[in-house]
mmCIF file of the N, C-alpha and C atoms, coordinates in Angstrom:
data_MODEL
# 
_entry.id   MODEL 
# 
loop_
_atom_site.group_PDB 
_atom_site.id 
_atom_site.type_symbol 
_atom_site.label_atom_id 
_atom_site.label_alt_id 
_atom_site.label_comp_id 
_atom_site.label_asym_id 
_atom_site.label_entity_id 
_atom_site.label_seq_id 
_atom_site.pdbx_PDB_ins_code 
_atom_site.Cartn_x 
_atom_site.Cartn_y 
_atom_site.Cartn_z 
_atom_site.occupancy 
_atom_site.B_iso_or_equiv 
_atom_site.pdbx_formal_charge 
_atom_site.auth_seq_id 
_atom_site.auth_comp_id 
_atom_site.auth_asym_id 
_atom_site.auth_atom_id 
_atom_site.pdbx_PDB_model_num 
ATOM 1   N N  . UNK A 1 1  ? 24.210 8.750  -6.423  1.00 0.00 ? 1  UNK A N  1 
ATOM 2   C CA . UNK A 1 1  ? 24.929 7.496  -6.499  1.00 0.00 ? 1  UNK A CA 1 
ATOM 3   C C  . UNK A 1 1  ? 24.151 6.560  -7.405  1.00 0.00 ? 1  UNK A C  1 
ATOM 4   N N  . UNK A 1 2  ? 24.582 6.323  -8.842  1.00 0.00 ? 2  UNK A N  1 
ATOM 5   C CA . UNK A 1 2  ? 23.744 5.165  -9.647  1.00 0.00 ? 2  UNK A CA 1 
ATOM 6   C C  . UNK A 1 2  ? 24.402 3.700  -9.217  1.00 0.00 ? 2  UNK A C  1 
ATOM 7   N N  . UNK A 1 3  ? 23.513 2.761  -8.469  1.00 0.00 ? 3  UNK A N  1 
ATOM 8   C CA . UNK A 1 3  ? 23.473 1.727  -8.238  1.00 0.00 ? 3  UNK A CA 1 
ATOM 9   C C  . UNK A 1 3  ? 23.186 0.910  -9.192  1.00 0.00 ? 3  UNK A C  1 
ATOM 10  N N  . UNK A 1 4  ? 22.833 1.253  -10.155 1.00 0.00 ? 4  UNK A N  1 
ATOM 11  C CA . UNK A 1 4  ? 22.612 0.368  -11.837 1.00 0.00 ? 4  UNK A CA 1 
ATOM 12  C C  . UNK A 1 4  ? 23.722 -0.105 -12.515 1.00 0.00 ? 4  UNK A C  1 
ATOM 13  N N  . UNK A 1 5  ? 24.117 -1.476 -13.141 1.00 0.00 ? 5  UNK A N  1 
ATOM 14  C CA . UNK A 1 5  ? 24.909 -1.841 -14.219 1.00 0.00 ? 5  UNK A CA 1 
ATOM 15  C C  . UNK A 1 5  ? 24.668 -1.110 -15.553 1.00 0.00 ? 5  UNK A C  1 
ATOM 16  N N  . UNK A 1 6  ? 23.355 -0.879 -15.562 1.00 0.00 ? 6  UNK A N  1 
ATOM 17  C CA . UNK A 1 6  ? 23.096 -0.277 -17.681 1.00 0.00 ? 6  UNK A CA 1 
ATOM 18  C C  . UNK A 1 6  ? 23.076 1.296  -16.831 1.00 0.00 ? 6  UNK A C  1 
ATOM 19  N N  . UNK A 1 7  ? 22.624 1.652  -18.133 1.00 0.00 ? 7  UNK A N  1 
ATOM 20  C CA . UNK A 1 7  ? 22.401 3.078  -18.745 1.00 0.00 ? 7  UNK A CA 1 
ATOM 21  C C  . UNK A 1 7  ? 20.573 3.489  -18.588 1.00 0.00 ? 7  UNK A C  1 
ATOM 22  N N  . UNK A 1 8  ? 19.682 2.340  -18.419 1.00 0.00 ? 8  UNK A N  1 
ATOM 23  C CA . UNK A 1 8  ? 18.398 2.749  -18.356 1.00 0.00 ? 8  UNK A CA 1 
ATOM 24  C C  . UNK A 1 8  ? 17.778 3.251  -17.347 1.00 0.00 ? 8  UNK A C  1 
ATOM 25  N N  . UNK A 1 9  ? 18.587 3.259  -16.110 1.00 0.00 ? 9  UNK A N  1 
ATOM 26  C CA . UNK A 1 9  ? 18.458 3.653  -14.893 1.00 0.00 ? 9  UNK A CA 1 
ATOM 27  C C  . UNK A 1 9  ? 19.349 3.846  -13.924 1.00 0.00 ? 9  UNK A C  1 
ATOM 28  N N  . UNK A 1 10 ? 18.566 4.879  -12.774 1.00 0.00 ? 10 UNK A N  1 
ATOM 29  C CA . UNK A 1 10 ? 19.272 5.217  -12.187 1.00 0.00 ? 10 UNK A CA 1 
ATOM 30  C C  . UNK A 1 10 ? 18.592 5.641  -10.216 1.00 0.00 ? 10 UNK A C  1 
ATOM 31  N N  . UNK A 1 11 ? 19.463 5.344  -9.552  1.00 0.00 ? 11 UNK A N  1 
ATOM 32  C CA . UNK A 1 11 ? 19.224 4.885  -8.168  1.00 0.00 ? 11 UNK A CA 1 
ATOM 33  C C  . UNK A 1 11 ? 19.758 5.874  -7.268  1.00 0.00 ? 11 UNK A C  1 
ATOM 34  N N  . UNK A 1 12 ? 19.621 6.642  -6.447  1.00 0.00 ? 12 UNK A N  1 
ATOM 35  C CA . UNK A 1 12 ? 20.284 7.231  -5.375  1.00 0.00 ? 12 UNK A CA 1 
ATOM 36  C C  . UNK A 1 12 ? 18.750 7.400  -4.419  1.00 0.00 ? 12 UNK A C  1 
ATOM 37  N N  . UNK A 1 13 ? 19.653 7.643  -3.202  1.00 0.00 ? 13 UNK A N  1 
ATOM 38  C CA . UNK A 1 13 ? 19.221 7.939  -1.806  1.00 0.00 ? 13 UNK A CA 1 
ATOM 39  C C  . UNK A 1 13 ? 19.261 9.240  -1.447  1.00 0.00 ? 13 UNK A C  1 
ATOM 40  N N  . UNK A 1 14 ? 17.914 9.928  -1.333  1.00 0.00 ? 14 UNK A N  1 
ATOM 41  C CA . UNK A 1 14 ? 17.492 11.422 -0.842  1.00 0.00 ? 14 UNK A CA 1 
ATOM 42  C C  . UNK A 1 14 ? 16.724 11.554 0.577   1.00 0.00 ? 14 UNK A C  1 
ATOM 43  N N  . UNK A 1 15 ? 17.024 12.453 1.346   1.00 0.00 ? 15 UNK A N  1 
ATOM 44  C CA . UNK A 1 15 ? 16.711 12.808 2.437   1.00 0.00 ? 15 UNK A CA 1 
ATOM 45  C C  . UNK A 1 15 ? 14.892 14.018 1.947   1.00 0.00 ? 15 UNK A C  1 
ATOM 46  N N  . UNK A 1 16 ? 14.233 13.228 2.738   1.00 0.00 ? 16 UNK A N  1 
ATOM 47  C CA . UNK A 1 16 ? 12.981 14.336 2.466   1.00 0.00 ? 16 UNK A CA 1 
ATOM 48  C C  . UNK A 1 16 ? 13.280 15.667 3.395   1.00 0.00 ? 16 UNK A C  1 
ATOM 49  N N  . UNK A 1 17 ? 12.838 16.696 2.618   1.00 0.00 ? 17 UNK A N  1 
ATOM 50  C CA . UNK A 1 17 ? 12.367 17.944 3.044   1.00 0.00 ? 17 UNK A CA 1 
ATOM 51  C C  . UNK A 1 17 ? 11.444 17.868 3.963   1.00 0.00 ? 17 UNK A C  1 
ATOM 52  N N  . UNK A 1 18 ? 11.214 19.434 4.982   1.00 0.00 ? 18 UNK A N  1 
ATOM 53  C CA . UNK A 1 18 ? 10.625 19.096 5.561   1.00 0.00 ? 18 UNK A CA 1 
ATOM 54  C C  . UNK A 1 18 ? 9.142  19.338 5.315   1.00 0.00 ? 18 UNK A C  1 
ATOM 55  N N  . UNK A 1 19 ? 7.946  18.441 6.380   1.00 0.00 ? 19 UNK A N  1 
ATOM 56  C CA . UNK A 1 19 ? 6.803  18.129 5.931   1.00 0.00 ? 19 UNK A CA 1 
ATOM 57  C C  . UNK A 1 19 ? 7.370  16.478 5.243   1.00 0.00 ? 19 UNK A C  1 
ATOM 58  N N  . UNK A 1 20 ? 8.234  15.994 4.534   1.00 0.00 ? 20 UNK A N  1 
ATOM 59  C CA . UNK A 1 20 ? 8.164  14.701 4.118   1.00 0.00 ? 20 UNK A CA 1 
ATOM 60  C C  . UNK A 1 20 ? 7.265  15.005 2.444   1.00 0.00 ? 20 UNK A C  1 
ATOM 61  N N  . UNK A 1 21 ? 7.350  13.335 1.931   1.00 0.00 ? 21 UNK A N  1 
ATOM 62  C CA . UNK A 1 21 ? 6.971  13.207 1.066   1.00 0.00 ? 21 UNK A CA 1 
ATOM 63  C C  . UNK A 1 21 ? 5.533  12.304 1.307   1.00 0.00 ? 21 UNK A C  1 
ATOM 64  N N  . UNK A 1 22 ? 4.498  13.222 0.288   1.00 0.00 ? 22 UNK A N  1 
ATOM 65  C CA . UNK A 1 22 ? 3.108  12.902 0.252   1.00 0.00 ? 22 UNK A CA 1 
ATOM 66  C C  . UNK A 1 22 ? 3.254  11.736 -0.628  1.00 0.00 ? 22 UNK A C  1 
ATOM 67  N N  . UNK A 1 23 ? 2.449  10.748 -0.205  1.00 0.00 ? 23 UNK A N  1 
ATOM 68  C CA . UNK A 1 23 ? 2.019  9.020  -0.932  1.00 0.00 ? 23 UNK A CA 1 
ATOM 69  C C  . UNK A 1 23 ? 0.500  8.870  -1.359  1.00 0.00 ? 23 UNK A C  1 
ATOM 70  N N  . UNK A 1 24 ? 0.468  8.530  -2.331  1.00 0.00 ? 24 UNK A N  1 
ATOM 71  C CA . UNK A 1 24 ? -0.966 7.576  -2.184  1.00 0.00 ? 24 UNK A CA 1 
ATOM 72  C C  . UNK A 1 24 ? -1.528 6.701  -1.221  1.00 0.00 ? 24 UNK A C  1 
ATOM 73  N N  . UNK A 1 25 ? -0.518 6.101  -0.875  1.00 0.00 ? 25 UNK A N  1 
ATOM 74  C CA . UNK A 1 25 ? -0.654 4.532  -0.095  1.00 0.00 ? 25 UNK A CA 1 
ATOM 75  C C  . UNK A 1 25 ? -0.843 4.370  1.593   1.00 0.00 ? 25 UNK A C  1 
ATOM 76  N N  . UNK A 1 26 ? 0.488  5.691  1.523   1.00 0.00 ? 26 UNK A N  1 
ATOM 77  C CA . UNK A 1 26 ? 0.502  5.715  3.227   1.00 0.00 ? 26 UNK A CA 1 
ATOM 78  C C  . UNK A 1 26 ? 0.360  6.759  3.785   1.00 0.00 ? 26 UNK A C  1 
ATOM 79  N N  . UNK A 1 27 ? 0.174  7.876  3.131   1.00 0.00 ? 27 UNK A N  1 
ATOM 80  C CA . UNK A 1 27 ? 0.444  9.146  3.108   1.00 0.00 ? 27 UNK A CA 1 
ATOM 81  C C  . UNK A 1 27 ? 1.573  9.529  3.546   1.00 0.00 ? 27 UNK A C  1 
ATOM 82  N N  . UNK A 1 28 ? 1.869  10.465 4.546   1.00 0.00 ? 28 UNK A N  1 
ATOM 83  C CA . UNK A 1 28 ? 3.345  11.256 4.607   1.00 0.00 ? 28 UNK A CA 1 
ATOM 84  C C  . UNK A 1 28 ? 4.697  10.168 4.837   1.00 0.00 ? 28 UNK A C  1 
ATOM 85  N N  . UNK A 1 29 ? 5.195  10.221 3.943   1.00 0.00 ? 29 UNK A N  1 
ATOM 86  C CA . UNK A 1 29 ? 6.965  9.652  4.950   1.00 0.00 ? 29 UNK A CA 1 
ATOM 87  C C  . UNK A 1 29 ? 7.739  10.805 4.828   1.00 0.00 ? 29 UNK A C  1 
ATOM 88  N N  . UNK A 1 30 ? 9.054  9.855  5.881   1.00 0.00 ? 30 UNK A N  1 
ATOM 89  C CA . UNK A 1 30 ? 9.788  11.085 6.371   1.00 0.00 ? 30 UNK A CA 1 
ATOM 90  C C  . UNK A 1 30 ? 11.020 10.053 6.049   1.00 0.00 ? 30 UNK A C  1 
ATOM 91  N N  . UNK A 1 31 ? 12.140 11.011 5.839   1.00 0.00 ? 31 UNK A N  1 
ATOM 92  C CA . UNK A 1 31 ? 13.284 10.188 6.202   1.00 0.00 ? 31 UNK A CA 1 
ATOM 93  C C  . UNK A 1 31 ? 14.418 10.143 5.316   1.00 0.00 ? 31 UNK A C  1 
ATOM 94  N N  . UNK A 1 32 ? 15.029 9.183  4.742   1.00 0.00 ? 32 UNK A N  1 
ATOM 95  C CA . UNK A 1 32 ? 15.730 8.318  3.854   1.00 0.00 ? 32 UNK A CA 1 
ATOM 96  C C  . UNK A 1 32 ? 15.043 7.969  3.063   1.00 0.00 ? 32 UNK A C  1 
ATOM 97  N N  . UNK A 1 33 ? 15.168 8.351  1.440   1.00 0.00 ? 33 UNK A N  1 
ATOM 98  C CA . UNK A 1 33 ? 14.099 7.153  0.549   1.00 0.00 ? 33 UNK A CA 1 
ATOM 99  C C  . UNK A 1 33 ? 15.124 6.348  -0.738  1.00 0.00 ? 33 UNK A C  1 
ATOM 100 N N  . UNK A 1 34 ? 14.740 5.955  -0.773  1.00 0.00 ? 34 UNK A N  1 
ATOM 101 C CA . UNK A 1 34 ? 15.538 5.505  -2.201  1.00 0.00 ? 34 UNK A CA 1 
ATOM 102 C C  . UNK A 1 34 ? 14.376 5.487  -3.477  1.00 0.00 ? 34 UNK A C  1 
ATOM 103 N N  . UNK A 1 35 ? 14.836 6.054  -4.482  1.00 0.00 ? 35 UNK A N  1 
ATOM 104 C CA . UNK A 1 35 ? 14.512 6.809  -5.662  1.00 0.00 ? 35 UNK A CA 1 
ATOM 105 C C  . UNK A 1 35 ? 15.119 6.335  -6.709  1.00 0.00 ? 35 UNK A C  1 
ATOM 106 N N  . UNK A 1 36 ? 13.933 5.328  -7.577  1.00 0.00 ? 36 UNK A N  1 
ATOM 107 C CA . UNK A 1 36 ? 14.823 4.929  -8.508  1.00 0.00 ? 36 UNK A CA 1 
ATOM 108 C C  . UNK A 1 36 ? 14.041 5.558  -10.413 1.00 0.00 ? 36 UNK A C  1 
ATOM 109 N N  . UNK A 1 37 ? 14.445 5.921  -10.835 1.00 0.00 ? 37 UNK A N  1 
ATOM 110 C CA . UNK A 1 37 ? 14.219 6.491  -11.955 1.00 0.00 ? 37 UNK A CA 1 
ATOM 111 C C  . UNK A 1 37 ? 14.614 5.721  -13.557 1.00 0.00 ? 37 UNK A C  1 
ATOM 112 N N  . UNK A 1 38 ? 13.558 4.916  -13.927 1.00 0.00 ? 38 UNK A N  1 
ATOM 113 C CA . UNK A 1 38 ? 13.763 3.712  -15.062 1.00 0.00 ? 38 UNK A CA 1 
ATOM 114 C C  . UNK A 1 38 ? 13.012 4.311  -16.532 1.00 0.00 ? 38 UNK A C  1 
ATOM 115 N N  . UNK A 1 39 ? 13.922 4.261  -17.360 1.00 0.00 ? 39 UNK A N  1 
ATOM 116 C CA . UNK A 1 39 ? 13.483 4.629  -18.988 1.00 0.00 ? 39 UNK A CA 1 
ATOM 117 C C  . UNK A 1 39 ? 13.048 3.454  -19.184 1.00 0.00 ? 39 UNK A C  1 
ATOM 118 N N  . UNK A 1 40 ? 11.568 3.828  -20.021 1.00 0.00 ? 40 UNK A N  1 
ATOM 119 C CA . UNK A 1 40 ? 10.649 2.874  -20.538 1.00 0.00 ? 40 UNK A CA 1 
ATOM 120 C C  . UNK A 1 40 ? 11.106 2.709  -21.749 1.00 0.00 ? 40 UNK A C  1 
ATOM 121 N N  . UNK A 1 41 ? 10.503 1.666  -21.952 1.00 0.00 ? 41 UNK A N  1 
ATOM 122 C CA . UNK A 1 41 ? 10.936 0.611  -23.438 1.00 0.00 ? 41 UNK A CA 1 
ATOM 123 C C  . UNK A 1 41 ? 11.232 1.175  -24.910 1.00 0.00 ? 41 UNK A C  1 
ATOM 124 N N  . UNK A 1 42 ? 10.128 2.295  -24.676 1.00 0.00 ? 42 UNK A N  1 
ATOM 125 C CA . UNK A 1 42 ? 9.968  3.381  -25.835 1.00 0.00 ? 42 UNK A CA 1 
ATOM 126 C C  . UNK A 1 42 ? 10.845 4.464  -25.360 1.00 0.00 ? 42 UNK A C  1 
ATOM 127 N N  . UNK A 1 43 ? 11.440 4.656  -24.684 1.00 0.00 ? 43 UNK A N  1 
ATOM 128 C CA . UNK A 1 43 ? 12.713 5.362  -24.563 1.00 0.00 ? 43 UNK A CA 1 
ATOM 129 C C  . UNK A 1 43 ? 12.107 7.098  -24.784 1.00 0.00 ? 43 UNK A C  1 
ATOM 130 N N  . UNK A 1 44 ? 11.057 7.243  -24.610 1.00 0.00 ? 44 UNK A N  1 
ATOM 131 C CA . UNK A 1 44 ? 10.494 8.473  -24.386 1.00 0.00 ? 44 UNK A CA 1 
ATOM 132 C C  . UNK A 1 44 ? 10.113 9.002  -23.117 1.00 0.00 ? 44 UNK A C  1 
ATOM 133 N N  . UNK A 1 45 ? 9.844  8.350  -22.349 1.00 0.00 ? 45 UNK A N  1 
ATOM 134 C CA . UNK A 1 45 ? 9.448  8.737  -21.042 1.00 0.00 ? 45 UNK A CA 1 
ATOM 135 C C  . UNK A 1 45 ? 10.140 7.813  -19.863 1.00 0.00 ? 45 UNK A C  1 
ATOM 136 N N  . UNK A 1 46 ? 9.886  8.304  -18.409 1.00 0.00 ? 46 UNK A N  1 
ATOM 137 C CA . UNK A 1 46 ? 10.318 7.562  -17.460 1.00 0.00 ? 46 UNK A CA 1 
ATOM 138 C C  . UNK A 1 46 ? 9.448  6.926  -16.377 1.00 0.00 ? 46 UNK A C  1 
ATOM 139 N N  . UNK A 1 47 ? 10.163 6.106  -15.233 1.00 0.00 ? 47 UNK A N  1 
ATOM 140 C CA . UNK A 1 47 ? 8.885  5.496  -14.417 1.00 0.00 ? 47 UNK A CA 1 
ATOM 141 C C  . UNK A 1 47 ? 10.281 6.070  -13.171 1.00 0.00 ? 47 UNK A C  1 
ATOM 142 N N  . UNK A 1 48 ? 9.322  6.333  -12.158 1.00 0.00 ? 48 UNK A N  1 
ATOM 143 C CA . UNK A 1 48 ? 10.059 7.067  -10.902 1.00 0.00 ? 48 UNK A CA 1 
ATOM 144 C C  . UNK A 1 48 ? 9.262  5.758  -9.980  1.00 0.00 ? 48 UNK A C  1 
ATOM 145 N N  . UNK A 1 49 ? 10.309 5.285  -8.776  1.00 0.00 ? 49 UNK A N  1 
ATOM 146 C CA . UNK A 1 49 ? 9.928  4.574  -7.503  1.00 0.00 ? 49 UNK A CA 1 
ATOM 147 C C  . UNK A 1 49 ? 10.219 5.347  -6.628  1.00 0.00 ? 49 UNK A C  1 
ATOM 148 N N  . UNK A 1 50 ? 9.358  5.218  -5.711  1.00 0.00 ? 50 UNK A N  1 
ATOM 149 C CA . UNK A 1 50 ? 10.159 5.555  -4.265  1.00 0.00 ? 50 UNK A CA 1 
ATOM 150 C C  . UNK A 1 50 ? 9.549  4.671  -2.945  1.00 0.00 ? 50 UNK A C  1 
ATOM 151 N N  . UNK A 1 51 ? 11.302 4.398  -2.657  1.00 0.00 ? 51 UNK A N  1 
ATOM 152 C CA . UNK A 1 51 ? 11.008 3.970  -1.781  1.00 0.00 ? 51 UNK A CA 1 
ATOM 153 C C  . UNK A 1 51 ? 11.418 3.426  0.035   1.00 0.00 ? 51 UNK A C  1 
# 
């Protein structure tokens, strides 16, 4: 589901596998995440959130 007005990004909601997803911050979550995936300025690469 893209929740975005433009074209530079894009938004949907994924269910983790199990074990969850490993963090830096907090270590494991579980659950519902929202995942947002943004083209950088230079239009070569991307920046991934989750959250």
């Amino acid at each position: 589901m893209n929740t975005s007005p433009d074209t530079d990004s894009y938004t949907s909601t994924v269910t983790t596998g199990p074990g969850g997803a490993m963090t830096d911050h907090v270590g494991v979550i579980t659950g519902d995440l929202t995942v947002r995936t943004t083209l950088t300025d230079d239009q070569r690469s991307t920046r991934v959130a989750v959250q």
